[in-house]
N, C-alpha and C positions, 0 to 999 in steps of 0.2 A: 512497664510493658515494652518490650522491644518493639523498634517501630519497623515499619513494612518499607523495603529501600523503593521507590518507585521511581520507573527507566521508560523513558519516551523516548522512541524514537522516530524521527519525522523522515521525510523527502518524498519527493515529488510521484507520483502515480506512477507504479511503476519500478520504481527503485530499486524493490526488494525487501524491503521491508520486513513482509511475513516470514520470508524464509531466515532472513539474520535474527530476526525474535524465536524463529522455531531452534535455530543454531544455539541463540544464548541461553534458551529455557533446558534445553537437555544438560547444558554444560554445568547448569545452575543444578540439575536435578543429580547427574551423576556424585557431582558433589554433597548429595545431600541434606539440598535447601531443598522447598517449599516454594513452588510456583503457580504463579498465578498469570494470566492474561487478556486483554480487554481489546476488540478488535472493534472499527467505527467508521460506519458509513453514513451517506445521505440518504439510504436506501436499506431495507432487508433482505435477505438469501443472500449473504456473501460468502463468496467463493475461499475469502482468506477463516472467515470461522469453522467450517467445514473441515478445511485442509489442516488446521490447529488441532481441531477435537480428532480427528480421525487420526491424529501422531499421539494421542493419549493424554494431551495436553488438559487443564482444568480455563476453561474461556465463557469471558463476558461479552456481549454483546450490545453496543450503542448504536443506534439505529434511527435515522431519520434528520438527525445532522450531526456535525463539528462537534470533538469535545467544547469547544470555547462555547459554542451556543446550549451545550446541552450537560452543563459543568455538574447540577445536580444528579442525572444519571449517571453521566460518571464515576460519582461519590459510590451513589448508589448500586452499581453493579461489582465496586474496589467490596462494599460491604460485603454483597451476597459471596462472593468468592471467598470472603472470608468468616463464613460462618461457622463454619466446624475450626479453621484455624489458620491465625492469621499468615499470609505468603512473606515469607523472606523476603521475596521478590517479584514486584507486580510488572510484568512489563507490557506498556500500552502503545497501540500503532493510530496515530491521526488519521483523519482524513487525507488524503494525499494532495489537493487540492487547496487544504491550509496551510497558516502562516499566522505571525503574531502568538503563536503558542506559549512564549513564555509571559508576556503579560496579560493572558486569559486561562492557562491552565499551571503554566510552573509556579511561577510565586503566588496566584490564588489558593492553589494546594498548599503552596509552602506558608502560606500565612496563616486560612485557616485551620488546617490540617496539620499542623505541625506536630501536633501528639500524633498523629496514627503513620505521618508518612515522612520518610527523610529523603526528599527530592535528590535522585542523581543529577549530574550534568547532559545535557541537552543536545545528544549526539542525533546528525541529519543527514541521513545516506544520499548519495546525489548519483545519478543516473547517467551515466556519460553519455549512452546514444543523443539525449537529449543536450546535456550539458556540453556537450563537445561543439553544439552547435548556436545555443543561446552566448554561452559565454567567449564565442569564437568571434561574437558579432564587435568586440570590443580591439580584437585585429582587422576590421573591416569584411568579415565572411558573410557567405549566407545566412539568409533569413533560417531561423529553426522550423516555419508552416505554422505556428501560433502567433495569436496576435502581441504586441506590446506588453496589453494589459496582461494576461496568461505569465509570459517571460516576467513581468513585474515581482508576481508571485512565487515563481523560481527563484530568484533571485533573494527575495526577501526569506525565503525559508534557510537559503547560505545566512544569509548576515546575524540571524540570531543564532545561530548554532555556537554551543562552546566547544562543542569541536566536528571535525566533519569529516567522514568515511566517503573515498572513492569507490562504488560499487562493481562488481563484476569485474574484477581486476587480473582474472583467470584468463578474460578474453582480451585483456589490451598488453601493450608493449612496455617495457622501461620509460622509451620514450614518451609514449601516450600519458602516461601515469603521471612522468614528472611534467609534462606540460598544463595537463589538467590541476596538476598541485601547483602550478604559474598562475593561472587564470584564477585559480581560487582565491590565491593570496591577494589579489586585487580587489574580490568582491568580499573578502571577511579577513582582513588584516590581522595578524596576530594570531589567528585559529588554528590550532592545530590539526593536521590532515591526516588520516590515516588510508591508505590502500586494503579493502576487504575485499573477500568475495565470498557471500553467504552461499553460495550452492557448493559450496566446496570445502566450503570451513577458513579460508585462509582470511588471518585478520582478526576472527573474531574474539581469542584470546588477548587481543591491545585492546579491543571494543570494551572487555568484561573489565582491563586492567582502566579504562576511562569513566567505567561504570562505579567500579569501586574505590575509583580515586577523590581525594579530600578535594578537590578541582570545586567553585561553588559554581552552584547549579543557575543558572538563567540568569545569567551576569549580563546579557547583550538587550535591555528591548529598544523597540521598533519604532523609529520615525515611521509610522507608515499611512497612505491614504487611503481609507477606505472606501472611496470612492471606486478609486482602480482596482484596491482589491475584489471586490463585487463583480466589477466589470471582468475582470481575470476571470471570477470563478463562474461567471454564467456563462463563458463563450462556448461552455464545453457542455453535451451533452450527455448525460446518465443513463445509461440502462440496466439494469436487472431484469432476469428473466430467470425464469425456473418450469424447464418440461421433462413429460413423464414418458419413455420411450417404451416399446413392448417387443420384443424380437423372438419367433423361436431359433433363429438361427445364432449359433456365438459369435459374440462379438466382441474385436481387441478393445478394450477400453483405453486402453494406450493412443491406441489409432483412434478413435471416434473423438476425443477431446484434441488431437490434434486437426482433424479434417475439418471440427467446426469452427478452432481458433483460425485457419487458413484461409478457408473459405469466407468465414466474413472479414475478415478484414482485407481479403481482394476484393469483395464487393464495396466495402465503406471506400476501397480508393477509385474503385472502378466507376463506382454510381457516383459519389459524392465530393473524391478530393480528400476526404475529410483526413483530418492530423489526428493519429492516432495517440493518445495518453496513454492507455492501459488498457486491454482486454485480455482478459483471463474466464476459462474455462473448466470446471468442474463435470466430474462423468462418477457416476455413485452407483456400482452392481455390486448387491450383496454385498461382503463387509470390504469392500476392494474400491479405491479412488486414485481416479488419477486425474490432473492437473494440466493445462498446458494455456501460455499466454503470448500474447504478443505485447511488445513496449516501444514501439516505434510504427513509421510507415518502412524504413528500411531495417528492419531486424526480423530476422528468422524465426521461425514459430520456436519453442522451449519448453519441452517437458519436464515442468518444474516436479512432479510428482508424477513416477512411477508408479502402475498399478502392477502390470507383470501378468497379469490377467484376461481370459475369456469370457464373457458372461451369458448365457441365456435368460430370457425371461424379463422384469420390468429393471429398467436402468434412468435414473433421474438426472439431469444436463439441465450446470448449474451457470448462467453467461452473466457478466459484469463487465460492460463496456463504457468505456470514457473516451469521448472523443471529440473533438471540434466539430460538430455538425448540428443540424436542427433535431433533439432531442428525437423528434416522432416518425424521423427519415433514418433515425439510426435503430429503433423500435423495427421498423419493417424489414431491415435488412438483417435484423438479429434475429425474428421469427421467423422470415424467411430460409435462411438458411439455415438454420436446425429442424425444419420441416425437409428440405431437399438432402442433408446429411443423414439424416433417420431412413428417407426413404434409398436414398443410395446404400445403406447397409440393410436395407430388406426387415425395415422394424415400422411400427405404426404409432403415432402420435397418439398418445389416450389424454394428454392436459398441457397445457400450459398459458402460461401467463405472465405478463412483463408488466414494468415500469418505467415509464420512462421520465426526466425532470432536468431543468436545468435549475443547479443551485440556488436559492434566495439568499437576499445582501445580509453576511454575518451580524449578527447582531449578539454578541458577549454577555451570559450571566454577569462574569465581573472582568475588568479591567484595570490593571494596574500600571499607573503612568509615570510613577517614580520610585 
C-alpha cells in the first residue's frame, strides 16, 4: 500500500500558516495528487477550517486541544479523510501556541504509524512582526509585549524545526530577510532557512522541494521545561465566537470582516494593552467569504480572503482571538464589538455565542525522549 506523505507545518499564531497549506494543497492538486488536511485548535468554529473547505479543499478538524494532547484524534480524523481514498498528501496545521511537536506528534506518527504515513521533514514558518522583535532581544532591543514564558515557546518552536520559512517575505527588504536569517542561525544552528510568502506564492515551490526531500524528518527534539511551557501557553487568552447577522440592506463583506478585525483589536489595545497573537475574522453570505486578520499590536488589518461581494439577508461572523489578556475581558470586547459593527451597517444580531479559555498545562498521549 502506498503510504500517505504527511507535512506539518508549525509556527507561531499568526504566521500564516493556513494560507501556505492552502498554497501547497493546490500545487499538490494541480499536479494530480490527492489531498488531504487536518486543521486544530483549543477551541471549535475556526476561522482557518472554513476558509479551507470554502477553497474546495477536503478538511479535518481537531478541536479542543493540541495534536500532542489529542494524538488519537488525530489518527482518527488522518482515517476519515481517508476513507474512500487514501491522500497522497495529508497536510496538518498545529496549534500555534505549540511546541515539542516532534517528540509528541513526528516520531509517534513515525513509530507507530509507519505503515500508513511516511513523515516529511518539519518545516516552521516564523512571523517576523513578531520575530523581529523576540529575537532582537538577543542585540539588546525591546521587549516583544509578551512575557518570557510566551517568547520561551517561540523560540522553542525555531529549535526543532528542520528547516525554517521566513514568512511574509513580499513585505520585508533584502536587508530585513538576511538579518532575520542572522538571528535565526543563532537560535537553530545548522537549519536551513528559506524566505516564503504564502499570500503570494513566493517560496512555496523550495517549501514543496523540502517537503519531498529525503531530508529525515524530526531529527531536532527538545530540551524543554514544561513548566514554562504551560506557563507560555496560559498567558494568552482564547476566544471564539460565532454570530448570526441579518441586514436588508447589502453589505460589502470585504468591508464588514475588515471593520470587525479593526475595531477590536483598537479596543483590546485601548481597554486592555493586551499583545495581540492572532485575530482573525471570518464573514460567510451565501456561498461567498471573506477573511481578514490582524498579527500584531503594530500591523495593519489584511484581507487574507477576498469575497468580491454584496450580500443581503442572514450573514454569519466567524472571530478567533488570541491575545495576552484575561480570557473574559477579551470575550466582552469581542461581543462587543460585533454587536456595534452589525449595528453600524444597519443589520440586527439574531445569535451568537463565544468561548472563551486560557489553555490547560499540555499533557502528551505519547512522548518520545530518545
Amino acid at each position: 500500500m502506498t503510504k500517505t506523505r504527511f507535512v506539518l507545518i508549525g509556527g507561531f499564531l499568526g504566521a500564516g500558516k493556513t494560507t501556505l497549506i492552502g498554497q501547497i494543497a493546490k500545487r499538490y492538486l494541480a499536479a494530480g495528487k490527492t489531498v488531504g488536511i487536518i486543521t486544530n485548535d483549543q477551541a471549535a468554529d475556526l476561522v482557518d477550517t472554513h476558509n479551507l473547505r470554502s477553497q474546495g479543499f477536503a478538511v479535518g478538524e481537531v478541536a479542543g486541544a493540541c495534536f500532542c494532547c489529542s494524538f488519537d484524534e488525530l489518527v482518527s480524523t488522518a482515517h476519515s479523510l481517508s476513507q474512500q481514498t487514501a491522500p497522497d498528501v495529508l497536510l496538518a496545521e498545529p496549534v500555534g501556541s505549540c511546541t515539542d511537536l516532534v517528540a509528541t506528534v513526528v516520531l509517534p506518527l513515525q513509530q507507530l504509524l509507519g505503515d500508513r504515513f511516511e513523515m516529511a521533514p518539519f518545516g516552521v514558518l516564523l512571523k517576523p512582526s513578531h520575530g523581529r522583535k523576540i529575537l532582537a532581544q538577543d542585540d539588546d532591543k525591546p521587549l516583544s509585549g509578551f512575557s518570557p514564558q510566551a517568547e520561551y515557546i517561540f523560540r522553542k518552536q525555531l529549535e526543532e524545526a528542520d528547516y525554517l520559512m521566513v514568512g511574509r517575505s513580499d513585505q520585508l527588504s533584502s536587508e530585513e530577510i538576511a538579518k532575520l536569517k542572522e538571528q535565526l542561525g543563532r537560535v537553530a544552528p545548522s537549519v536551513p532557512v528559506i524566505a516564503v510568502s504564502p499570500k503570494v506564492g513566493e517560496g512555496v515551490d523550495e517549501v514543496i522541494g523540502y517537503i519531498e526531500s529525503p531530508m529525515v524528518a524530526g531529527s531536532r527534539l527538545l530540551d524543554i521545561d514544561y513548566d514554562t511551557y504551560a506557563a507560555g501557553e496560559a498567558e494568552l487568552g482564547w476566544v471564539n465566537l460565532t454570530a448570526t447577522i441579518n441586514s436588508e440592506q447589502s453589505i460589502d463583506l470585504d468591508r464588514l470582516a475588515h471593520d470587525v478585525v479593526e475595531s477590536t483589536a483598537e479596543q483590546i489595545v485601548a481597554q486592555h494593552q493586551g499583545a495581540i497573537a492572532h485575530l482573525k475574522v471570518s464573514v460567510l453570505g451565501g456561498d461567498s467569504q471573506a477573511v481578514a486578520n490582524v498579527v500584531s499590536n503594530d500591523s495593519g488589518v489584511d484581507i487574507g480572503l477576498h469575497s468580491g461581494r454584496t450580500v443581503t439577508g442572514e450573514i454569519q461572523i466567524i472571530v478567533n482571538a488570541r491575545v495576552a489578556i484575561d480570557p473574559s475581558d477579551l470575550q466582552a470586547v469581542c461581543e462587543s464589538t460585533v454587536r456595534q459593527i452589525a449595528a453600524n451597517h444597519n443589520a440586527k444580531v439574531s445569535s451568537l455565542s463565544a468561548h472563551s479559555l486560557r489553555p490547560g498545562r499540555p499533557t502528551p498521549t505519547h512522548r518520545v525522549t530518545a
